[in-house]
N, CA, C and O atoms as a GROMACS GRO file, in nm:
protein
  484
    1UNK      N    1   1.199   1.132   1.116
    1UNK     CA    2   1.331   1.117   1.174
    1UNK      C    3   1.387   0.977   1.148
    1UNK      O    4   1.505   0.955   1.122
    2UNK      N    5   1.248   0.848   1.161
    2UNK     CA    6   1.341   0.758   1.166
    2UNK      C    7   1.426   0.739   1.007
    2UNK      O    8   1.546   0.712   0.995
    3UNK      N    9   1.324   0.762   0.888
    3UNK     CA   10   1.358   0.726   0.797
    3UNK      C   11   1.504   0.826   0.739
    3UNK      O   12   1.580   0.786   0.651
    4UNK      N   13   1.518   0.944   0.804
    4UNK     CA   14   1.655   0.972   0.783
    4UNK      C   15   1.736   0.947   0.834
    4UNK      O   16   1.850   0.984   0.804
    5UNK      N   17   1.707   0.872   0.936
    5UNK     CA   18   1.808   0.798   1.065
    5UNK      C   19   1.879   0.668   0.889
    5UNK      O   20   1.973   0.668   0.810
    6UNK      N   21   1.773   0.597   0.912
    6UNK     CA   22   1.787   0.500   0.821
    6UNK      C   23   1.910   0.538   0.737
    6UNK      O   24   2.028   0.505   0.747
    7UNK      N   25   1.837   0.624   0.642
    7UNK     CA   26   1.933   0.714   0.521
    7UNK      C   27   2.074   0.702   0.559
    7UNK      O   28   2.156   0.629   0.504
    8UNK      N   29   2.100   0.792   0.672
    8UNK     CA   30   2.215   0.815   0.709
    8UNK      C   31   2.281   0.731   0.744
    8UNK      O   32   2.401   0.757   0.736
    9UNK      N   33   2.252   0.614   0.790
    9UNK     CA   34   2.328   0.510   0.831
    9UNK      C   35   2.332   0.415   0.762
    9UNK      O   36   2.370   0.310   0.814
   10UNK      N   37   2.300   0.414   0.637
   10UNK     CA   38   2.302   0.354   0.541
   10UNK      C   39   2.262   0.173   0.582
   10UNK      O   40   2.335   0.078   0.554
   11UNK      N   41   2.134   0.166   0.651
   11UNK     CA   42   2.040   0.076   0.673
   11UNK      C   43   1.984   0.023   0.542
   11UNK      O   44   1.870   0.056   0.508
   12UNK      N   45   2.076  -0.076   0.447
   12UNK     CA   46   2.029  -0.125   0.332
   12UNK      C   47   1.952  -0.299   0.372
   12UNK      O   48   1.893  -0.378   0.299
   13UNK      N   49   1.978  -0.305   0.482
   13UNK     CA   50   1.874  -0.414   0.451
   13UNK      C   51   1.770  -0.371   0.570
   13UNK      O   52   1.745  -0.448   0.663
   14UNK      N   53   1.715  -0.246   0.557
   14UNK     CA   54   1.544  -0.211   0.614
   14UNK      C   55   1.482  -0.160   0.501
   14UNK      O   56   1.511  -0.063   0.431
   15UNK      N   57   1.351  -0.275   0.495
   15UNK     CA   58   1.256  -0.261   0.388
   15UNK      C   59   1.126  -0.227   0.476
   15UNK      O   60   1.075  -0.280   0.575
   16UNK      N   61   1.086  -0.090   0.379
   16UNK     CA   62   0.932  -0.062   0.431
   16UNK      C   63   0.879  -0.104   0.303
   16UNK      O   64   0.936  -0.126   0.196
   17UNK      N   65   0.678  -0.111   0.359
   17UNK     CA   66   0.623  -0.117   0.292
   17UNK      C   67   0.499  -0.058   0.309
   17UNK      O   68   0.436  -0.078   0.412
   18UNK      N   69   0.452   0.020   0.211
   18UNK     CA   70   0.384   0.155   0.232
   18UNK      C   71   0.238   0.085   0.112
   18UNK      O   72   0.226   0.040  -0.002
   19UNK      N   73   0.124   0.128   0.274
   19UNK     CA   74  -0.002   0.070   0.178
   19UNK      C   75  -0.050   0.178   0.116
   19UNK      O   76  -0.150   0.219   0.174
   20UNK      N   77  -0.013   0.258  -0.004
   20UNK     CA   78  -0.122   0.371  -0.106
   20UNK      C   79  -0.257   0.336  -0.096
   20UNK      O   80  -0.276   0.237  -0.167
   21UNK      N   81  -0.341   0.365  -0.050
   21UNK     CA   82  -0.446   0.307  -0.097
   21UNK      C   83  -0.540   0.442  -0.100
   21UNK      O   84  -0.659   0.442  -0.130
   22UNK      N   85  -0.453   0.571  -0.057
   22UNK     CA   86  -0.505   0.650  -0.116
   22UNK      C   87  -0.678   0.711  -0.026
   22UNK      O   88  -0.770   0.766  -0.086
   23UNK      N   89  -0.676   0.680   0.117
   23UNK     CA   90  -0.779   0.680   0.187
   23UNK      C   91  -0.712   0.706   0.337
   23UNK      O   92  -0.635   0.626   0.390
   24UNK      N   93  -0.761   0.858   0.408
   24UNK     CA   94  -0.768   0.793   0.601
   24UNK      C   95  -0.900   0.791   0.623
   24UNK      O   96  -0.960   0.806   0.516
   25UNK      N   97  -0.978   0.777   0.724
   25UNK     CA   98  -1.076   0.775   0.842
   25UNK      C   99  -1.152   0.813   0.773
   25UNK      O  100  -1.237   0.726   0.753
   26UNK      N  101  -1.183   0.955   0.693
   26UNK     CA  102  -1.288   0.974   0.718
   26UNK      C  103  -1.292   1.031   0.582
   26UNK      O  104  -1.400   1.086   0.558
   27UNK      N  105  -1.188   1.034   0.468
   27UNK     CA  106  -1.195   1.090   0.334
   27UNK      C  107  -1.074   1.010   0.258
   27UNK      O  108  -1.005   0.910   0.278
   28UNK      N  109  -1.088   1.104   0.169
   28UNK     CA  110  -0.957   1.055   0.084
   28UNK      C  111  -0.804   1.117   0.090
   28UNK      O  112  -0.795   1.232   0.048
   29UNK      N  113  -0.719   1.073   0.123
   29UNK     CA  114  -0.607   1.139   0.149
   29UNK      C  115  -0.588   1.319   0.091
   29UNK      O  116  -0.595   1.426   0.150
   30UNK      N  117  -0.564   1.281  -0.048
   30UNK     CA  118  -0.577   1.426  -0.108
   30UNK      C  119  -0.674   1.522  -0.098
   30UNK      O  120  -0.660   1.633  -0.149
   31UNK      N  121  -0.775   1.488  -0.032
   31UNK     CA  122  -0.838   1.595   0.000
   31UNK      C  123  -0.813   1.658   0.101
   31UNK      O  124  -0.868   1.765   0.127
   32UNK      N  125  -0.701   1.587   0.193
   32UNK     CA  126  -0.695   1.651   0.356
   32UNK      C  127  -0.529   1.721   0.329
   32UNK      O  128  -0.503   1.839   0.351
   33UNK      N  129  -0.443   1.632   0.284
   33UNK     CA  130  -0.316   1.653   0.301
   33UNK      C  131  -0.253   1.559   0.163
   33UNK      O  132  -0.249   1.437   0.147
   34UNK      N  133  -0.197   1.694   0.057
   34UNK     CA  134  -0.135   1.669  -0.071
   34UNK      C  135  -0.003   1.542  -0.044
   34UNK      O  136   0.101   1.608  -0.050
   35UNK      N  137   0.024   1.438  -0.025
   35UNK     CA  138   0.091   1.304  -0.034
   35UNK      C  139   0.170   1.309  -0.203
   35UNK      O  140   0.290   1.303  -0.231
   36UNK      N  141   0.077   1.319  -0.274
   36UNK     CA  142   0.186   1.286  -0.414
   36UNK      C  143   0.256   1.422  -0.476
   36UNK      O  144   0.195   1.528  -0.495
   37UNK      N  145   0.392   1.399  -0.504
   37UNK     CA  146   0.442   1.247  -0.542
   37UNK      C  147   0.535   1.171  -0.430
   37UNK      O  148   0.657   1.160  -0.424
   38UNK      N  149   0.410   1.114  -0.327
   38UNK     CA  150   0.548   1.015  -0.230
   38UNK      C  151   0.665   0.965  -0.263
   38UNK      O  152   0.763   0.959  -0.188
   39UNK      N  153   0.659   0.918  -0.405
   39UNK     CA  154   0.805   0.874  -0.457
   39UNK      C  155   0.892   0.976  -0.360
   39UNK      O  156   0.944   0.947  -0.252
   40UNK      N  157   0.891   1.118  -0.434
   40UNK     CA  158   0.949   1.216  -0.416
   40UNK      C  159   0.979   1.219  -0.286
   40UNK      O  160   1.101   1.229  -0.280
   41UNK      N  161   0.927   1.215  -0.163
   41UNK     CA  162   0.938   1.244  -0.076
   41UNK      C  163   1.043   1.128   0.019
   41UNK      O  164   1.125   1.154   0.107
   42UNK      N  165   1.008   1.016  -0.030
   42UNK     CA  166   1.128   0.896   0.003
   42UNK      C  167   1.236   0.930  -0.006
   42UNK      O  168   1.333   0.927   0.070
   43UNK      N  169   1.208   0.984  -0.154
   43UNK     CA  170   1.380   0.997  -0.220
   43UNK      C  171   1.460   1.104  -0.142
   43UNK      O  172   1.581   1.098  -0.121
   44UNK      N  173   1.390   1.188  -0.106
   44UNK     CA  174   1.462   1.330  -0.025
   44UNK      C  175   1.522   1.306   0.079
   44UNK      O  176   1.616   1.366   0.132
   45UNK      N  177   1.431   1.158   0.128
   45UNK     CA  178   1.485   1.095   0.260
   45UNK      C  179   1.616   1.026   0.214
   45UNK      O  180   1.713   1.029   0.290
   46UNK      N  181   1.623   0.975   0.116
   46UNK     CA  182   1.776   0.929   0.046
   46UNK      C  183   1.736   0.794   0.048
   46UNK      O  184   1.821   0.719   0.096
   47UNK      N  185   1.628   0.738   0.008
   47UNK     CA  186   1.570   0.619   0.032
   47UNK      C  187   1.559   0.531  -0.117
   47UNK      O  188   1.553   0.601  -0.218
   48UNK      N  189   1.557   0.396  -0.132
   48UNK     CA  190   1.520   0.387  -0.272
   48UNK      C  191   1.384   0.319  -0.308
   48UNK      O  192   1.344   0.233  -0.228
   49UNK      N  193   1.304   0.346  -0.422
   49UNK     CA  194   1.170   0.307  -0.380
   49UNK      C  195   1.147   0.258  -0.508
   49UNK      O  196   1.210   0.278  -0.612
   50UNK      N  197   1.054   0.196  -0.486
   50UNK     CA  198   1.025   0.096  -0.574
   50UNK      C  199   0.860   0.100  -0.568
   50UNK      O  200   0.819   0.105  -0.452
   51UNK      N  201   0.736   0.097  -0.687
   51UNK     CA  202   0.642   0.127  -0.666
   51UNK      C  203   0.549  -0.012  -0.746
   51UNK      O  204   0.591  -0.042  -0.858
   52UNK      N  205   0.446  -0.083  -0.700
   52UNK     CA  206   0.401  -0.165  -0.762
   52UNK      C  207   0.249  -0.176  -0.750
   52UNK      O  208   0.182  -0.112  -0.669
   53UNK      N  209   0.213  -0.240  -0.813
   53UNK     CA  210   0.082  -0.269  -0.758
   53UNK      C  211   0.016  -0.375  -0.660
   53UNK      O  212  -0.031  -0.483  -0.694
   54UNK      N  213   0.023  -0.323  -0.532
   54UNK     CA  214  -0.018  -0.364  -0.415
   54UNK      C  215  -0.140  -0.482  -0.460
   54UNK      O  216  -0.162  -0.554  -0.362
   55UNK      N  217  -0.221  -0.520  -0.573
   55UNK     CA  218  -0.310  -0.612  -0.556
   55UNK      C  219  -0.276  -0.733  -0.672
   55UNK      O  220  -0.352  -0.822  -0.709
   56UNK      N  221  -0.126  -0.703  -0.720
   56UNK     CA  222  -0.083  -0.798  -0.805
   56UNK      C  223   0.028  -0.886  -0.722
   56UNK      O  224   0.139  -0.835  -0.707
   57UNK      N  225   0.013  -0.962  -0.689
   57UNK     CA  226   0.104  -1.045  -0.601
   57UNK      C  227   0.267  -1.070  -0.657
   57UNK      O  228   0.366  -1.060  -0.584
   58UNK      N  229   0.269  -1.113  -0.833
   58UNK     CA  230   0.353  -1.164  -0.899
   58UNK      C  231   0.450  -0.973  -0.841
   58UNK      O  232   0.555  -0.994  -0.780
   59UNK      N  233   0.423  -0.855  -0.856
   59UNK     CA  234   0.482  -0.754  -0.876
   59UNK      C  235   0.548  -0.757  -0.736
   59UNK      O  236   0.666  -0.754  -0.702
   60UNK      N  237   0.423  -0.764  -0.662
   60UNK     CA  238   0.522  -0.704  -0.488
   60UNK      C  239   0.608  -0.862  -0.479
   60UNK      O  240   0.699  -0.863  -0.396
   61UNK      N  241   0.593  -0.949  -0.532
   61UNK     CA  242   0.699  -1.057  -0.497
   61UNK      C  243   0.850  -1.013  -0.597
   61UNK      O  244   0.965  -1.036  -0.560
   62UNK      N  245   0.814  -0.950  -0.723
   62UNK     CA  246   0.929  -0.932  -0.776
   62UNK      C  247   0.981  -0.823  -0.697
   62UNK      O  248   1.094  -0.846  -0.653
   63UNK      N  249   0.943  -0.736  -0.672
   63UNK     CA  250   1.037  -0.616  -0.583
   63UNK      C  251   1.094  -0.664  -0.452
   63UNK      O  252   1.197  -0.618  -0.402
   64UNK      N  253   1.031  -0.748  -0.407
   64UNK     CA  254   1.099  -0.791  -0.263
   64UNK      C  255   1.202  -0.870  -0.366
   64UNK      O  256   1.320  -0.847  -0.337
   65UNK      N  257   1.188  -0.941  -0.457
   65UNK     CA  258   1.310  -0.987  -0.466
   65UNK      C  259   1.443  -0.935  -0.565
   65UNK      O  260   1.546  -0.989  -0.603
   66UNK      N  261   1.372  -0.778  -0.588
   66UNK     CA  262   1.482  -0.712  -0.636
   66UNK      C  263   1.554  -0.637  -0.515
   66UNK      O  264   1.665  -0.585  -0.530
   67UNK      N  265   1.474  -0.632  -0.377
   67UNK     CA  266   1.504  -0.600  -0.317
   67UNK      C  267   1.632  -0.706  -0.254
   67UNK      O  268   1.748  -0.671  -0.275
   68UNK      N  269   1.615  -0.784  -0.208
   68UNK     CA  270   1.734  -0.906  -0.182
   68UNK      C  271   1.882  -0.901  -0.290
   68UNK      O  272   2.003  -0.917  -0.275
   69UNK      N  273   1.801  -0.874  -0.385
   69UNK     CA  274   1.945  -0.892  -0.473
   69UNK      C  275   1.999  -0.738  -0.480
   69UNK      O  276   2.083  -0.760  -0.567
   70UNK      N  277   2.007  -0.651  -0.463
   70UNK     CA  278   2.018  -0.501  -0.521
   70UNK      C  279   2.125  -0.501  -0.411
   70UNK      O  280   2.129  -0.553  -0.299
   71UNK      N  281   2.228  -0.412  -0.496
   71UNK     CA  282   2.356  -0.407  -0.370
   71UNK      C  283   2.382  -0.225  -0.313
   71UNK      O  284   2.486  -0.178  -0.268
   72UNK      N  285   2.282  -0.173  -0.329
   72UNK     CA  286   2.214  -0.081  -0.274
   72UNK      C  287   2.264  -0.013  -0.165
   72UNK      O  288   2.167  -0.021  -0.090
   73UNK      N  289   2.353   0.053  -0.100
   73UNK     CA  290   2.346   0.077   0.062
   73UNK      C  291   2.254   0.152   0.120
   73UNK      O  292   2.269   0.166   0.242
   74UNK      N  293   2.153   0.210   0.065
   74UNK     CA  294   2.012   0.287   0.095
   74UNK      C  295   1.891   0.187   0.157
   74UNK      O  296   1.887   0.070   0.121
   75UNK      N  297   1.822   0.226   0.224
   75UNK     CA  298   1.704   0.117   0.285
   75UNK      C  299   1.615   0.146   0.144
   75UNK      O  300   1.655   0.240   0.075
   76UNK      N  301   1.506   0.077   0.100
   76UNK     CA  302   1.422   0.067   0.050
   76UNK      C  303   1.266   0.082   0.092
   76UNK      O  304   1.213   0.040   0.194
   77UNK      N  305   1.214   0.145  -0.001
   77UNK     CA  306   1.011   0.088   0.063
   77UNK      C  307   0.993   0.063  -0.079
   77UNK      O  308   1.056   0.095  -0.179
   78UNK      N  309   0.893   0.000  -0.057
   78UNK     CA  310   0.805  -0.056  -0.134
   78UNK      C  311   0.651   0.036  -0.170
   78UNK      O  312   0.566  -0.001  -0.090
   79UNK      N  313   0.617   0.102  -0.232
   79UNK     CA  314   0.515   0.163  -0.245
   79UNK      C  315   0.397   0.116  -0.318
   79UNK      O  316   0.396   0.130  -0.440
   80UNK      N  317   0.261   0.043  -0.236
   80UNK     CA  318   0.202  -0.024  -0.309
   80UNK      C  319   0.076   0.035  -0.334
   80UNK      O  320  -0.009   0.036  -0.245
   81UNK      N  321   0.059   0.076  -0.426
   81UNK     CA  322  -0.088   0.112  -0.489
   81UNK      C  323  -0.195   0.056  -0.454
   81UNK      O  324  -0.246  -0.005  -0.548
   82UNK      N  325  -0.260   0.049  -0.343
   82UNK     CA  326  -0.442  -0.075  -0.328
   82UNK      C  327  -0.529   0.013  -0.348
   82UNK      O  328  -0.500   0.132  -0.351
   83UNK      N  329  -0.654  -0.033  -0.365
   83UNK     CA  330  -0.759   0.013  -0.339
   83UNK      C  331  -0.851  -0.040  -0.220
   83UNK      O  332  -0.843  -0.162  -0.201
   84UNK      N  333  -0.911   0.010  -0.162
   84UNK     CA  334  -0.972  -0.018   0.006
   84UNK      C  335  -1.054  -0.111   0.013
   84UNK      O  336  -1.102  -0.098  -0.100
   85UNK      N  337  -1.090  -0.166   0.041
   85UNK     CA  338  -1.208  -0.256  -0.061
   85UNK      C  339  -1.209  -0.379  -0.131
   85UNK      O  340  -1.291  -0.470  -0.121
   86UNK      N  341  -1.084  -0.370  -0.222
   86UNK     CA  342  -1.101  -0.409  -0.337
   86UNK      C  343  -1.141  -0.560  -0.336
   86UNK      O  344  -1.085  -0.645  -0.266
   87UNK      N  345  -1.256  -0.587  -0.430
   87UNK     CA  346  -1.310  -0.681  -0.445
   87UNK      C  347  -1.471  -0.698  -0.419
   87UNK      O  348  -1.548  -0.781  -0.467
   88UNK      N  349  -1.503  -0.558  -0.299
   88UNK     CA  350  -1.606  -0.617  -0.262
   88UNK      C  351  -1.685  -0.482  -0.291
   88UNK      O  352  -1.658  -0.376  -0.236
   89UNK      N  353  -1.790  -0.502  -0.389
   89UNK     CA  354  -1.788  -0.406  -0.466
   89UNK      C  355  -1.897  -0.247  -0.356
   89UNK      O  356  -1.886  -0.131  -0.394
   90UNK      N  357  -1.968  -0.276  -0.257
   90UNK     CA  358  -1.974  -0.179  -0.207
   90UNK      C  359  -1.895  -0.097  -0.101
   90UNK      O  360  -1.926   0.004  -0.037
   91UNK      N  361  -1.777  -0.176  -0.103
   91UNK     CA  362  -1.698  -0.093   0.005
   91UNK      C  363  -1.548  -0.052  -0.073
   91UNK      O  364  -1.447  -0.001  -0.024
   92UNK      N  365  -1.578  -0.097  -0.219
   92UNK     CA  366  -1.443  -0.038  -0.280
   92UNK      C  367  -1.423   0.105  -0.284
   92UNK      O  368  -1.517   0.173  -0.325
   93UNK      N  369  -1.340   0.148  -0.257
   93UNK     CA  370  -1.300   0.313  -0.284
   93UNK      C  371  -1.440   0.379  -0.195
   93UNK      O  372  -1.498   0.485  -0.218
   94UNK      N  373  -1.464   0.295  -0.106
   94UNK     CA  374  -1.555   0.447  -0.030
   94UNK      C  375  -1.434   0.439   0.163
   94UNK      O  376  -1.388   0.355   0.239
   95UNK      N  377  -1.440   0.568   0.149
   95UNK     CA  378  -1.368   0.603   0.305
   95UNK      C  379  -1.454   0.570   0.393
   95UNK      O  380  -1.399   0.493   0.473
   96UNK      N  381  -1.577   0.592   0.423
   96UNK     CA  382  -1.640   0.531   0.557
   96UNK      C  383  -1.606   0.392   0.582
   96UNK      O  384  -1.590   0.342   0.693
   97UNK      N  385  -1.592   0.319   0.437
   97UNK     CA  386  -1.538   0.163   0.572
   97UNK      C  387  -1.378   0.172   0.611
   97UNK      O  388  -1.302   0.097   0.672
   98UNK      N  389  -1.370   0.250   0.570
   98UNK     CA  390  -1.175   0.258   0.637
   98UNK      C  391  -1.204   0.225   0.768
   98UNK      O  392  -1.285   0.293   0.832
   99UNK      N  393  -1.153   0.138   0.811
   99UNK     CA  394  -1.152   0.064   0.894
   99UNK      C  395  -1.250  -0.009   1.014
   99UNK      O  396  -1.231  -0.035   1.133
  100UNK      N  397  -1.405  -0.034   0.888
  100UNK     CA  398  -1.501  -0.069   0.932
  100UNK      C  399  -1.488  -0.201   0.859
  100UNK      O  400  -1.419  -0.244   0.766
  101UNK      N  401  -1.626  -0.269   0.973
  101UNK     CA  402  -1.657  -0.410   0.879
  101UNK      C  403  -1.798  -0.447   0.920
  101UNK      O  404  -1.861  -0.417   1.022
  102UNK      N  405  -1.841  -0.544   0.779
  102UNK     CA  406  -1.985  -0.560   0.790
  102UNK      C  407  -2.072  -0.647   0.884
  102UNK      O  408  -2.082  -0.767   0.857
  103UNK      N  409  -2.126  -0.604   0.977
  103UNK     CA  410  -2.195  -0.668   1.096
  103UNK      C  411  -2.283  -0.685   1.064
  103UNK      O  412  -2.316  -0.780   1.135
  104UNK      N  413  -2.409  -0.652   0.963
  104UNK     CA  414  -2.535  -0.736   0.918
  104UNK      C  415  -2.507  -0.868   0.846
  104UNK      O  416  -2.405  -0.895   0.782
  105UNK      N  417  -2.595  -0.931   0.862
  105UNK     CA  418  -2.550  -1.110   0.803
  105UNK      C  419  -2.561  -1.105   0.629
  105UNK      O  420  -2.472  -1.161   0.565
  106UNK      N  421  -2.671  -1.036   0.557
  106UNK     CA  422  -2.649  -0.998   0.429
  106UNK      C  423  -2.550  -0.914   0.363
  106UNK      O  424  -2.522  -0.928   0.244
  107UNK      N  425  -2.472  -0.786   0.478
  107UNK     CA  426  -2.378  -0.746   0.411
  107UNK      C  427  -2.214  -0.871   0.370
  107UNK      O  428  -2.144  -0.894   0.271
  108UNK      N  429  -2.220  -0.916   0.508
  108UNK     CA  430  -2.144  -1.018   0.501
  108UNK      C  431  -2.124  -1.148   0.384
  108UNK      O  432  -2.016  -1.184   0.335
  109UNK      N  433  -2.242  -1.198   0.360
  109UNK     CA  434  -2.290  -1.276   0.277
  109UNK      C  435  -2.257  -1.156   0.098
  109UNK      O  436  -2.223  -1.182  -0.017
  110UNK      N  437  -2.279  -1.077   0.146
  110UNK     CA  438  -2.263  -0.997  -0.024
  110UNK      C  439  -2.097  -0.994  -0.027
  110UNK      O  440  -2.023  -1.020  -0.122
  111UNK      N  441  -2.072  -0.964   0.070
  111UNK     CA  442  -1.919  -0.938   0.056
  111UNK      C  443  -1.849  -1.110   0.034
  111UNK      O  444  -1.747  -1.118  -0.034
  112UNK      N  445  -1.892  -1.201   0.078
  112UNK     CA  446  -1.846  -1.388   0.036
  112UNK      C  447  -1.870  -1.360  -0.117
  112UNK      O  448  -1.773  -1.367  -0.192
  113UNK      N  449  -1.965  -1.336  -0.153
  113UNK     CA  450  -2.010  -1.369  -0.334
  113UNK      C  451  -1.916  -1.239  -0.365
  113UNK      O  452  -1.794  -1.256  -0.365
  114UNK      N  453  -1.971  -1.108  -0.392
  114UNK     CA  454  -1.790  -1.032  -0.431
  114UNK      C  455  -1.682  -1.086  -0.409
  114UNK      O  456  -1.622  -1.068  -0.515
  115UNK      N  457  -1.587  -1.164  -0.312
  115UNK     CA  458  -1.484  -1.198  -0.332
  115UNK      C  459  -1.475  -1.367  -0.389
  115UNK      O  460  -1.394  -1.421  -0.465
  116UNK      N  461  -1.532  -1.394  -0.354
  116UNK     CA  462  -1.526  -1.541  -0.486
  116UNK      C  463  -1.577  -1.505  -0.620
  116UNK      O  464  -1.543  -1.599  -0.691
  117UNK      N  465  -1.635  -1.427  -0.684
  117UNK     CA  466  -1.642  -1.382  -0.765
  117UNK      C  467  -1.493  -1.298  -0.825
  117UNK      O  468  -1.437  -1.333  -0.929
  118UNK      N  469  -1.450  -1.199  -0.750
  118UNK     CA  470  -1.305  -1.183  -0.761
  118UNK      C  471  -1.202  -1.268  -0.825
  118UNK      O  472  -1.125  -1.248  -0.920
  119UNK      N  473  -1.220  -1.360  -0.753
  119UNK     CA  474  -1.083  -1.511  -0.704
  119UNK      C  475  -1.146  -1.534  -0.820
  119UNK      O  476  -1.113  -1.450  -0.904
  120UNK      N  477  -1.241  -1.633  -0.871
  120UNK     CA  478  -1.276  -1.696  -0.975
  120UNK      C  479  -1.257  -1.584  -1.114
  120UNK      O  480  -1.244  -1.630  -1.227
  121UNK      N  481  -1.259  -1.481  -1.096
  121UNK     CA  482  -1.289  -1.437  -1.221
  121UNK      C  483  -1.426  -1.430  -1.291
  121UNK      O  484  -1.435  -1.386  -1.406
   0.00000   0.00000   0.00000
């Protein structure tokens, strides 16, 4: 409702931003409930969308700032592609840590070296 509220009232400066990451609770999205092509489903809302990759910074900064400049009267989202995880290589792309975190002192410690490893390259 709200997002056709939006539509209709031609709410061009409300920006969503939608985390893909392609995971709920306890599986993977598409296995519970078919989502793509979300594009599609924005658009029906009369929305304009814009899709990037959620773990490239330079991209979601350019869309917010195509978003500012675009003379648009439609609200916008942002649709960002992540992966769950990402970086730390045993909790990438698995659904059980959806919205867990590591309480043993070695998982913790593995997950510091995966993400400076990340960052550094």
């Amino acid at each position: 409702e709200t997002a056709m509220f939006a539509s209709h009232n031609n709410l061009n400066n409300l920006v969503a931003i939608v985390d893909r990451n392609y995971q709920c609770t306890m599986d993977f999205t598409e296995n519970l409930l078919e989502l793509e092509p979300v594009e599609d489903k924005w658009k029906a809302f009369g929305w304009e969308v814009k899709r990037v990759n959620g773990h490239n910074l330079l991209e979601l900064f350019e869309a917010l700032q195509y978003v500012r400049s675009r003379r648009s009267r439609k609200p916008t989202v942002i649709i960002t592609d992540t992966v769950k995880g990402q970086g730390i290589e045993y909790m990438s792309n698995v659904p059980l840590w959806h919205g867990g975190a590591p309480i043993k002192k070695n998982d913790i410690n593995a997950c510091r070296l995966d993400l400076k490893e990340s960052i550094n390259g």
